[in-house]
N, C-alpha and C positions, 0 to 999 in steps of 0.2 A: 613753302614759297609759292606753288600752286594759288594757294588760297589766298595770298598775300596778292599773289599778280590778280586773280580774280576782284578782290574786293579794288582793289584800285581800279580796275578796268568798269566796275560796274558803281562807283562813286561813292563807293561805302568807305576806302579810306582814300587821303590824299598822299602824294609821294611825301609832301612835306611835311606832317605828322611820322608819316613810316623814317624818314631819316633821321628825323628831331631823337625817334628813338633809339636806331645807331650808332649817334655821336653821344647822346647819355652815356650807350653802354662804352662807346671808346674811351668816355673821358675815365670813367669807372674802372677800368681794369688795365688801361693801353698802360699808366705809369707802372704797373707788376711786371705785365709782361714782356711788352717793347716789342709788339707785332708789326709795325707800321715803318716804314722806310720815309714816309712822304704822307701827309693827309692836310685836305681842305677843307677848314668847317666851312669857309663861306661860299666855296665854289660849289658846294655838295646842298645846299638849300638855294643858292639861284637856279643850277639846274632842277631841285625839284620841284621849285615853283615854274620852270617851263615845260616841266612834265605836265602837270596838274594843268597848266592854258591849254596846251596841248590837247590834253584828252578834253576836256571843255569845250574845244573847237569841233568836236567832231570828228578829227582826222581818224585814218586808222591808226591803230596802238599797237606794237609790236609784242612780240613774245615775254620780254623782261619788261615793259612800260612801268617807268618811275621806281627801277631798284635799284640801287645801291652796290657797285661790286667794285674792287679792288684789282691791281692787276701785280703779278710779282715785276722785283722792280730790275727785271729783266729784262722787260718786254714794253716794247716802246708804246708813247700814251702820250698826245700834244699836251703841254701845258706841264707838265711832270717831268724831272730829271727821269732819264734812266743813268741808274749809279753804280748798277752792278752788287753794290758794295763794295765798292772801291772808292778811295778817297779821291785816286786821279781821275775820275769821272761824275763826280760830285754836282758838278758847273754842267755835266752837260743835258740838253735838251733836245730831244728830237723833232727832225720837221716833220713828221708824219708818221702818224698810227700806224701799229701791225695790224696785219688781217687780221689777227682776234679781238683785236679792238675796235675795229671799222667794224665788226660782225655785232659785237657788245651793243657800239652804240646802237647800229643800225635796228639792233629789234627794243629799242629805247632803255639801254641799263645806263648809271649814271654811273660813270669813272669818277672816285673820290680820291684816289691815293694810288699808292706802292705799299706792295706788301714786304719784307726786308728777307734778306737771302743770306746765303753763304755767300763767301767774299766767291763772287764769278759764275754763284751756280756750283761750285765745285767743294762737297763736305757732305759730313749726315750730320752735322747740327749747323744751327742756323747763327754764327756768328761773323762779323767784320769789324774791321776797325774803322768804318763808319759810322755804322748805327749800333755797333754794339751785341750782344746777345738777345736771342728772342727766350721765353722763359717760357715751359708748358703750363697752360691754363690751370692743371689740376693739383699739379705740384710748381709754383714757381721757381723750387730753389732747384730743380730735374730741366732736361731739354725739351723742346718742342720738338727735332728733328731735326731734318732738312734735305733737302734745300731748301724747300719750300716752306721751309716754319712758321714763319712769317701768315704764311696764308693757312695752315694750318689752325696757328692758336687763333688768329682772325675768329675763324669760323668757329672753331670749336668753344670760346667765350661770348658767341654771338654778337660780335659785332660788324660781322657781314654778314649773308645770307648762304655763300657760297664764293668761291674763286678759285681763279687760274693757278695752274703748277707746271714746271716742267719735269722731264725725268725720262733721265740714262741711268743709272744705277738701282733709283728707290727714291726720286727725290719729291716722287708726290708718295708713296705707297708708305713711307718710312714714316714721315710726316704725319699721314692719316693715323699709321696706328698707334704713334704717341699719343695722339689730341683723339682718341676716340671717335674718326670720322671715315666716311667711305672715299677711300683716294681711285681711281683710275687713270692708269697709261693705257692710254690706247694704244691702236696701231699707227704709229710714224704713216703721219699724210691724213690723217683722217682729220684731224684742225692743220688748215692747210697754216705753212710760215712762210716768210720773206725768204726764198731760198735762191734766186737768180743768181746774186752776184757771187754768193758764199758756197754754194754746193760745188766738192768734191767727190764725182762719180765714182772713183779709185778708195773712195772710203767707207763703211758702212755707216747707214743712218740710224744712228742708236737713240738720241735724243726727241723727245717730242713734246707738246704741247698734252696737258691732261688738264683735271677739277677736283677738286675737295670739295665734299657737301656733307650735312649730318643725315642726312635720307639718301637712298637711291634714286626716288623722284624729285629732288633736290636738283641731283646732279644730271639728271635727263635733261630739265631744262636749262640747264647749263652746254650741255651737250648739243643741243639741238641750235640752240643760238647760234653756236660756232662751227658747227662741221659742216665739210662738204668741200667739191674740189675747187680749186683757184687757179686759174693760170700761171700765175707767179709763181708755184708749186708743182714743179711735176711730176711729185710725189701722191699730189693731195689725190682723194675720191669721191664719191657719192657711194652713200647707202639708199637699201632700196626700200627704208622705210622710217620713223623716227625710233628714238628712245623712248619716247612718251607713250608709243605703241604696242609697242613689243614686251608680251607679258610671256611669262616660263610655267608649266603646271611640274611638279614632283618626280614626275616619269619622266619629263622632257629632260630636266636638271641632273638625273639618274645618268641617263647617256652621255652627258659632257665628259670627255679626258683631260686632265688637267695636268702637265707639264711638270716638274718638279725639280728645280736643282738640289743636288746635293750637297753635301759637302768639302765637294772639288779635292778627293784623297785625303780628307780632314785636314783639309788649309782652311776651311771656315767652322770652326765647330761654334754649337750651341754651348753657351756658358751653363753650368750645371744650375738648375732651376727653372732654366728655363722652359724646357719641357717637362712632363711628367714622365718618370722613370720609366715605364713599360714604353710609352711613345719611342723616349731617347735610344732606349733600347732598338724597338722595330727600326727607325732613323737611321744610325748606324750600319746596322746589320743587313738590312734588307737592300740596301740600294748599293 
């Protein structure tokens, strides 16, 4: 994606060639798999013909200038129901963008669609009695995941670049490792949300805004689009430096501690195959 934002930025390609080729690959696989909640073929080539004047004029060009990204259809986005997946929310449409979609647009990505969810956000596979089930890219007749599935097989059949996920339980992380993609939850607050009128201090904030990308540089620029603190959020924060930047050498990555749940007095076990025998073994035993 790097090089995709590069060649745009330096007139080697135009947005509107780079979408021409997204909606191929939608029309190509989207009837398999049923990734999408919501998509605009024509609203997705007028904006990238006002990318392409855009950079033509001269102005400055943002971070994402002339991409293509998708948003889960969670998360509110003008011109696009957010549906939840719910039939009783079908009809509705919001009047104004989330921060990560004010953020999206603001470094020039181009909102095409909704990516399709578990009915509410709430499941590890991605189905509603809206849109249906979403099907993983590698095996159709197997899950994508979820909640995020949707934005999952999206990416992982190429037909976005990258997108948005949420995730309390696993619902970017779950997702990712069906479709073969690098998922990150961050830390709650780091993509700031609409939390004023909804935040309950008396409860913990488990839920937050992540990305799905097939690279890890992928997903920096995804990251860097969107974080960072917001008023509206008094959660949110600033870091003190990008993703883009921040490289790790072998000894650095040595020293990280990594966290581990268990298997909570084996109320979660691993289904036998899933690990390898000696692993399953250590797994058990050791913790």
């Amino acid at each position: 994606v790097k090089q995709i934002s590069s060649n745009i930025k330096n007139a080697q390609l135009t947005s509107v060639d780079l979408c021409k080729n997204y909606i191929e690959r939608i029309k190509k696989f989207e009837k398999d798999i049923h990734a999408w909640a919501h998509f605009d073929e024509k609203i997705l080539l007028e904006k990238a013909e006002e990318s392409d004047n855009h950079r033509r004029s001269g102005k400055p060009l943002g971070l994402l200038h002339g991409i293509p990204v998708a948003l889960k259809d969670i998360t509110d986005a003008t011109g696009f129901p957010t549906s939840f997946g719910c039939i009783e929310y079908k009809d509705y449409y919001p009047e104004k963008d989330s921060i990560v979609t004010e953020r999206l647009k603001k470094e020039g990505a181009i909102v095409i669609g909704k990516t399709n969810t578990a009915e509410l956000a709430y499941g590890s596979h991605t189905i509603n009695r809206l849109y249906g089930s979403t099907a993983n890219p590698y095996d159709t007749s197997k899950s994508a995941g979820g909640s995020s599935g949707g934005a999952g097989a999206a990416v992982s059949s190429g037909m976005l670049p990258f997108a948005d996920g949420t995730d309390m339980m696993g619902s970017i992380r779950n997702p990712a490792a069906y479709s073969n993609l690098y998922g990150f939850r961050p830390t709650p607050g780091l993509i700031p949300e609409n939390r004023e009128e909804t935040l309950n201090k008396e409860l913990p904030l488990l839920s937050t805004l992540g990305g799905l990308a097939k690279t890890p540089n992928d997903l920096s620029l995804f990251f860097d689009a969107v974080s960072g603190s917001d008023s509206r959020d008094p959660y949110s924060f600033d870091l003190s430096d990008t993703f883009r930047n921040v490289s790790m050498n072998d000894d650095e990555l040595k020293k990280i501690k990594i966290g581990w749940l268990s298997d909570l007095n084996r109320g979660y076990q691993f289904e036998n195959g899933i690990l390898a025998p000696e692993i399953n073994d250590v797994y058990f035993h050791q913790y």
